[in-house]
KOLKOLVO-548674 format. One record per residue (C-alpha): z, y, x negated; residue number from 1. Coordinates in Angstrom, 1 decimal. Layout:
Z | Y | X | NUM
...
REM end
This chain:
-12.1 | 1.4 | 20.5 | 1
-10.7 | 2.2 | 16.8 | 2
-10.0 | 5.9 | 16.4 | 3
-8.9 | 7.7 | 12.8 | 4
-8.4 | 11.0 | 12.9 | 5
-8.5 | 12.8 | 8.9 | 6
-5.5 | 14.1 | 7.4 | 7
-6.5 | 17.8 | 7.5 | 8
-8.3 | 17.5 | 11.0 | 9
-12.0 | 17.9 | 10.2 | 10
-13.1 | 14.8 | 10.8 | 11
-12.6 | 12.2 | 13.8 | 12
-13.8 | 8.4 | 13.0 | 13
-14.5 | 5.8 | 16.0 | 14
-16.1 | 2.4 | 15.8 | 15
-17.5 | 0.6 | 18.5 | 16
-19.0 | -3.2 | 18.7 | 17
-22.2 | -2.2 | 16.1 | 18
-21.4 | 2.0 | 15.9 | 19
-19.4 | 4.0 | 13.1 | 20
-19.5 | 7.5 | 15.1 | 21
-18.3 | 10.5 | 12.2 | 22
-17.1 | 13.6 | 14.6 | 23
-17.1 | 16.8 | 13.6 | 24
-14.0 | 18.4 | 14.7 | 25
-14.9 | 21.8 | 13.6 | 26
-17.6 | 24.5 | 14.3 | 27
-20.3 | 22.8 | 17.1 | 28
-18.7 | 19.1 | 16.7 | 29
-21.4 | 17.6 | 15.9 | 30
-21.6 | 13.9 | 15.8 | 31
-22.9 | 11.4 | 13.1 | 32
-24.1 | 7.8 | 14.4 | 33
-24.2 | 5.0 | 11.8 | 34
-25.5 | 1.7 | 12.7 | 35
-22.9 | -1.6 | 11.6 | 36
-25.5 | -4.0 | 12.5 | 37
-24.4 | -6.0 | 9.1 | 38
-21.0 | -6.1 | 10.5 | 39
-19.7 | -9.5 | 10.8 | 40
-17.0 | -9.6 | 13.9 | 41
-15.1 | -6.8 | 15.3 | 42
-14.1 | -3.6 | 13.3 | 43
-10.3 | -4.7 | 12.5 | 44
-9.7 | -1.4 | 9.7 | 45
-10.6 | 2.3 | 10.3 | 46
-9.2 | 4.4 | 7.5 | 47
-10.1 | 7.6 | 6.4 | 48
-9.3 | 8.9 | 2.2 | 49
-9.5 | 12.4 | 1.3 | 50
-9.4 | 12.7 | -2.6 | 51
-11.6 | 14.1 | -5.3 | 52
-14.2 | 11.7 | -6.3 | 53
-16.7 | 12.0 | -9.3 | 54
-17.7 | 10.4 | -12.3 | 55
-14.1 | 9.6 | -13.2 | 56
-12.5 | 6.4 | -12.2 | 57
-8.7 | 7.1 | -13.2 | 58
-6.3 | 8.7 | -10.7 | 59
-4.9 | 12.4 | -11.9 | 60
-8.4 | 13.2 | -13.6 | 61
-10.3 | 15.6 | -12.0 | 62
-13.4 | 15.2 | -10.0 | 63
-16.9 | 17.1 | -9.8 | 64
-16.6 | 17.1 | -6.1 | 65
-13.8 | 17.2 | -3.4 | 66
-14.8 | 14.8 | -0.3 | 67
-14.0 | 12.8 | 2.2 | 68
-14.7 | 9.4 | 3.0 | 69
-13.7 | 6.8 | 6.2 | 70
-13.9 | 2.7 | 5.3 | 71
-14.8 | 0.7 | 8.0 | 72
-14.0 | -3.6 | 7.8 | 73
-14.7 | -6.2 | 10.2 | 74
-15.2 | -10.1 | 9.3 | 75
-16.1 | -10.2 | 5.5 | 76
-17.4 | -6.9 | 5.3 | 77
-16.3 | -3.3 | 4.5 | 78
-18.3 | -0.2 | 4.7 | 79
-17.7 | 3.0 | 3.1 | 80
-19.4 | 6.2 | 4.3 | 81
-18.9 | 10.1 | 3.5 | 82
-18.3 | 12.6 | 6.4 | 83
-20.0 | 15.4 | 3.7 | 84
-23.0 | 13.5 | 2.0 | 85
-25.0 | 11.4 | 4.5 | 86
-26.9 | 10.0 | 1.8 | 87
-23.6 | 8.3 | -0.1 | 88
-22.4 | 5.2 | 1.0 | 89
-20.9 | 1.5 | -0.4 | 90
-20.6 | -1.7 | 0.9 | 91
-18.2 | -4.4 | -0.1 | 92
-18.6 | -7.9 | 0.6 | 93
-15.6 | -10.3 | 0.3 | 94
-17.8 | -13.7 | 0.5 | 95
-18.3 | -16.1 | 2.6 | 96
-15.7 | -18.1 | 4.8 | 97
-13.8 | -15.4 | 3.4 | 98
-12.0 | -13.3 | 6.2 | 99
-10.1 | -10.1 | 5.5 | 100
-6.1 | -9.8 | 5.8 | 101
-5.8 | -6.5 | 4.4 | 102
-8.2 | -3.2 | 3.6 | 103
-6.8 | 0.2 | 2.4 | 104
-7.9 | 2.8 | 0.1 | 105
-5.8 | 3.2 | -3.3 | 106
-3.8 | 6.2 | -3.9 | 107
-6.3 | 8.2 | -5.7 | 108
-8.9 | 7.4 | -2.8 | 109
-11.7 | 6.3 | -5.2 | 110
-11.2 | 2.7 | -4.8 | 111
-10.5 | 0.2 | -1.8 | 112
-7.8 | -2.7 | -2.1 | 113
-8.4 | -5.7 | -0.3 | 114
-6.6 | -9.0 | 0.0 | 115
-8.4 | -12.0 | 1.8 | 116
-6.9 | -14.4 | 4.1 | 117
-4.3 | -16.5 | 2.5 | 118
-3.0 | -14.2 | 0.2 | 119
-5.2 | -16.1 | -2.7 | 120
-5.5 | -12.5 | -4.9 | 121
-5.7 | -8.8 | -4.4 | 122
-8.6 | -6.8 | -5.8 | 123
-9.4 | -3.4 | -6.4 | 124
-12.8 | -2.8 | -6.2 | 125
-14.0 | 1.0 | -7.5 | 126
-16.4 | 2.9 | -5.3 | 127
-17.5 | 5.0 | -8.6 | 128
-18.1 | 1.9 | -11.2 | 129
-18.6 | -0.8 | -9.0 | 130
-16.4 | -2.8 | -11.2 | 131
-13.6 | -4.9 | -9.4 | 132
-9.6 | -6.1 | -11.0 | 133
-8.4 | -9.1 | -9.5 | 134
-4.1 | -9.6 | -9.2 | 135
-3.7 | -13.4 | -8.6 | 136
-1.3 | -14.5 | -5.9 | 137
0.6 | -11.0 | -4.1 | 138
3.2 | -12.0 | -1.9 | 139
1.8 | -10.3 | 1.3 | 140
-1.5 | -8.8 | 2.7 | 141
0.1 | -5.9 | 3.3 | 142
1.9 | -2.3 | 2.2 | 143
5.0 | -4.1 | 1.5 | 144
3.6 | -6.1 | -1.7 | 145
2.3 | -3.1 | -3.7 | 146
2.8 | 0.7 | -4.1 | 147
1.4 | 3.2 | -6.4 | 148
4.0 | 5.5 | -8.8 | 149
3.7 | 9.0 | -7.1 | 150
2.0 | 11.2 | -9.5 | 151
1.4 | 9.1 | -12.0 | 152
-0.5 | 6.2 | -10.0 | 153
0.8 | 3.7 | -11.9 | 154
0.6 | 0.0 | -9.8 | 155
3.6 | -2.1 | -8.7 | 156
2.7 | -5.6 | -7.3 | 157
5.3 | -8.6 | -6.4 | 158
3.8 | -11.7 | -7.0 | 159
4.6 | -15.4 | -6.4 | 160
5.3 | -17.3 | -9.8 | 161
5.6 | -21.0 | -10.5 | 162
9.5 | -20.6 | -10.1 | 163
9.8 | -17.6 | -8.0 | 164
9.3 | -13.7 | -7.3 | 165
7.4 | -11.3 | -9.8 | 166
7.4 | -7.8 | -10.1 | 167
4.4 | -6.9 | -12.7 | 168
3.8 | -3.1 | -13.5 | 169
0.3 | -2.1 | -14.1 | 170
-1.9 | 0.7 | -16.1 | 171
-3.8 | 3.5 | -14.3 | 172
-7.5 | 3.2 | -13.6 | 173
-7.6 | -0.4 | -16.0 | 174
-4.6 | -2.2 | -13.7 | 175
-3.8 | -4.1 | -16.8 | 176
-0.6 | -6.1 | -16.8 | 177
1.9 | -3.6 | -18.6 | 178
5.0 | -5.8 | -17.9 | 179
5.8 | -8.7 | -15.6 | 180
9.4 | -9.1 | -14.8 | 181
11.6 | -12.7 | -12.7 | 182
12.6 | -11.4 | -10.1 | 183
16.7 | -12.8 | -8.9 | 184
15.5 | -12.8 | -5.2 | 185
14.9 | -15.6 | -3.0 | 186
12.1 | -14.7 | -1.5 | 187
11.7 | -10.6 | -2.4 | 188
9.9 | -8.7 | 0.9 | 189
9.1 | -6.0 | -0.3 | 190
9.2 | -2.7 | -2.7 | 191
9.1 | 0.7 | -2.6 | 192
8.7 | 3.5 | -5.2 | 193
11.0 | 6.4 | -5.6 | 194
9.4 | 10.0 | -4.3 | 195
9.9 | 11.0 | -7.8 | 196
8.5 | 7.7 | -9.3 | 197
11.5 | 7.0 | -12.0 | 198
12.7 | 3.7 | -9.6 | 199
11.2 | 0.9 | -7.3 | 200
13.7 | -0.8 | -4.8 | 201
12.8 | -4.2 | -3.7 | 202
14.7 | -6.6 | -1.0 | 203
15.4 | -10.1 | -0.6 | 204
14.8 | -11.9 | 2.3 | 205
17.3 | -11.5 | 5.4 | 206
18.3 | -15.2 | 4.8 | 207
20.1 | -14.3 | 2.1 | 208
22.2 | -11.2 | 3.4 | 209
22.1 | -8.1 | 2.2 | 210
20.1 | -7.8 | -1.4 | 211
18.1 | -5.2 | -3.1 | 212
17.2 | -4.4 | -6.9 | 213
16.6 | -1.1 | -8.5 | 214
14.6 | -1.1 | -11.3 | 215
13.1 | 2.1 | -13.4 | 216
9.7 | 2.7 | -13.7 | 217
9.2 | 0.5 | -16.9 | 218
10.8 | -2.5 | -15.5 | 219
13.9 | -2.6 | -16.7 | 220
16.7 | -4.4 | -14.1 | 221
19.4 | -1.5 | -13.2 | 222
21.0 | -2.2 | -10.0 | 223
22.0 | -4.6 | -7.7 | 224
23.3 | -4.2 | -4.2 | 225
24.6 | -6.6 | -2.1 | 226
26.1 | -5.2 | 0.8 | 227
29.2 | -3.0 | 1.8 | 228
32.4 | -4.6 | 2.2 | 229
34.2 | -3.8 | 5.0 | 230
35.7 | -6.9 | 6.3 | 231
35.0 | -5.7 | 10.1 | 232
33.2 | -9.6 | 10.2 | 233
31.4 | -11.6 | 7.8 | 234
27.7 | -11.8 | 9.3 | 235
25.3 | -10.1 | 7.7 | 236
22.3 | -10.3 | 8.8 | 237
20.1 | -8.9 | 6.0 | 238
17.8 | -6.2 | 5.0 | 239
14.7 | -5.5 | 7.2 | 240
13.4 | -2.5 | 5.2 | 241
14.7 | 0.4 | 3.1 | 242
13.1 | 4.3 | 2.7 | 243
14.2 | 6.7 | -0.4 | 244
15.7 | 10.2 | 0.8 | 245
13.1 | 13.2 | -0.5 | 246
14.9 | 14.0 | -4.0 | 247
15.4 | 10.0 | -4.8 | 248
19.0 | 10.1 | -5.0 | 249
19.5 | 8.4 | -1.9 | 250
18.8 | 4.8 | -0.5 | 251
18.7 | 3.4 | 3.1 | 252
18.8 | 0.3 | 3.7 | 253
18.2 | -0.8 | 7.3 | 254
19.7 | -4.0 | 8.3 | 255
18.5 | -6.3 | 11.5 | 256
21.4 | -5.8 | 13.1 | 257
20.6 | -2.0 | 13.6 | 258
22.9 | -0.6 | 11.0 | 259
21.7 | 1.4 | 8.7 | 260
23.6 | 1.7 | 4.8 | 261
23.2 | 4.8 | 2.4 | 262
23.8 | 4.2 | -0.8 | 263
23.3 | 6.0 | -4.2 | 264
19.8 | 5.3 | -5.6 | 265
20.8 | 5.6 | -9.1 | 266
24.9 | 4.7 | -9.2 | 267
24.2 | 2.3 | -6.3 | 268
27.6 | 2.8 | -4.6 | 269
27.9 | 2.7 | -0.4 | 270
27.8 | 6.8 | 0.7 | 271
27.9 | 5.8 | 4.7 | 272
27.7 | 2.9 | 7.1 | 273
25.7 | 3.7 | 10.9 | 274
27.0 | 1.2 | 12.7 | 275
25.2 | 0.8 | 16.8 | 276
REM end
């Protein structure tokens, strides 16, 4: 059965076959029952949000009202309820013969990205408007293929183009295109924002060896890695995902063959090898 627990511990979420079940984790723990008899398939996404939500739309404006809210997807279909006002709730439908590859709420909690089957377009659909952005062809339905600027909530999507990898930059609350940048990977995996939100690293494919970009925040190319020389051998086996240190000045880059490379975020030299 699909649990979620909140992230400050009020609430408890659990979805059975045609039951969303809101648990009260506090006081006499009471329980909420809501019938998912719309529900087409089995609940496959259980997420809660906790964020301020009002009349507002754009991340970093403030709400009316602080609440929490728990999404619940299955088939074509995703449901939005709130643990505090039983009389709130949203339903999405992604259309027919249309399943669901990934379901998530945005970084300001007031909206819900989804990305169908196929990986045909990513759309951001807002739980206060109602309106909905469409970004044609992401790489992935997945984490990996966006990220949000901390702070700022600025949007980072790779997409594919007609001759390869795009990284395109986006405006708060509008997600209009603000630039669109070729990427020089093969076939780019992923990104990931700086804690501080003044870079975004994104790796290459293991195929190619090791390869990851640093650009800042407006687009512009800055750095390239390509790997430590060390001359032990001359495998290397590529990147299979990379995590910025707290205070952004530091990069690792975790390889598939275990090791693990730290290098300078920003003068993007080698700092230290773990080797297995």
């Amino acid at each position: 059965m699909p649990f979620t627990l909140s992230d400050d511990g009020r609430f408890a979420a659990t979805a059975g076959e045609k039951e969303l079940k809101i648990h009260s984790l506090k006081g006499d723990g009471d329980i909420r029952p809501i019938s998912l008899q719309d529900l087409t398939g089995p609940v496959k996404y259980l997420q809660w949000a906790t964020g301020e939500f009002g009349d507002q739309s754009l991340p970093g404006q403030r709400a009316k009202n602080t609440s929490q809210r728990v999404l619940c997807a299955g088939g074509n279909k995703i449901f939005v309820y709130d643990a505090n006002e039983e009389t709130w709730s949203a339903k999405i439908d992604a259309g027919e013969n249309t399943g669901l590859a990934h379901v998530s709420f945005t970084q300001s909690g007031g909206e819900i990205i989804v990305i169908p089957e196929f990986n045909t377009h990513l759309t951001i659909f807002s739980l206060t408007s109602g309106h909905q952005r469409v970004i044609k062809c992401p790489k992935f339905a997945g984490n990996s293929t966006y990220a949000f600027r901390p702070r700022s909530g600025h949007l980072a999507v790779l997409t594919k183009g007609n001759t390869g990898d795009i990284l395109s930059l986006h405006e708060v609350g509008s997600y209009e295109v603000i630039t669109a940048v070729n990427l020089p990977t093969t076939d780019a995996r992923g990104l990931k924002w700086s804690p501080d939100g003044n870079w975004i690293a994104v790796w290459d494919t293991a195929s190619q060896g090791t390869m990851v970009v640093i650009y800042t925040a407006d687009g512009q190319r800055f750095r390239s890695y390509e790997g430590s020389s060390t001359g032990d051998d001359d495998h290397d086996f590529g990147v299979r995902t990379v995590e910025w240190s707290s205070d952004s000045q530091l990069l690792a880059i975790g390889k598939h063959d275990g090791t693990v490379e730290l290098i300078s975020g920003t003068a993007v030299c080698l700092s230290y090898c773990a080797t297995k």
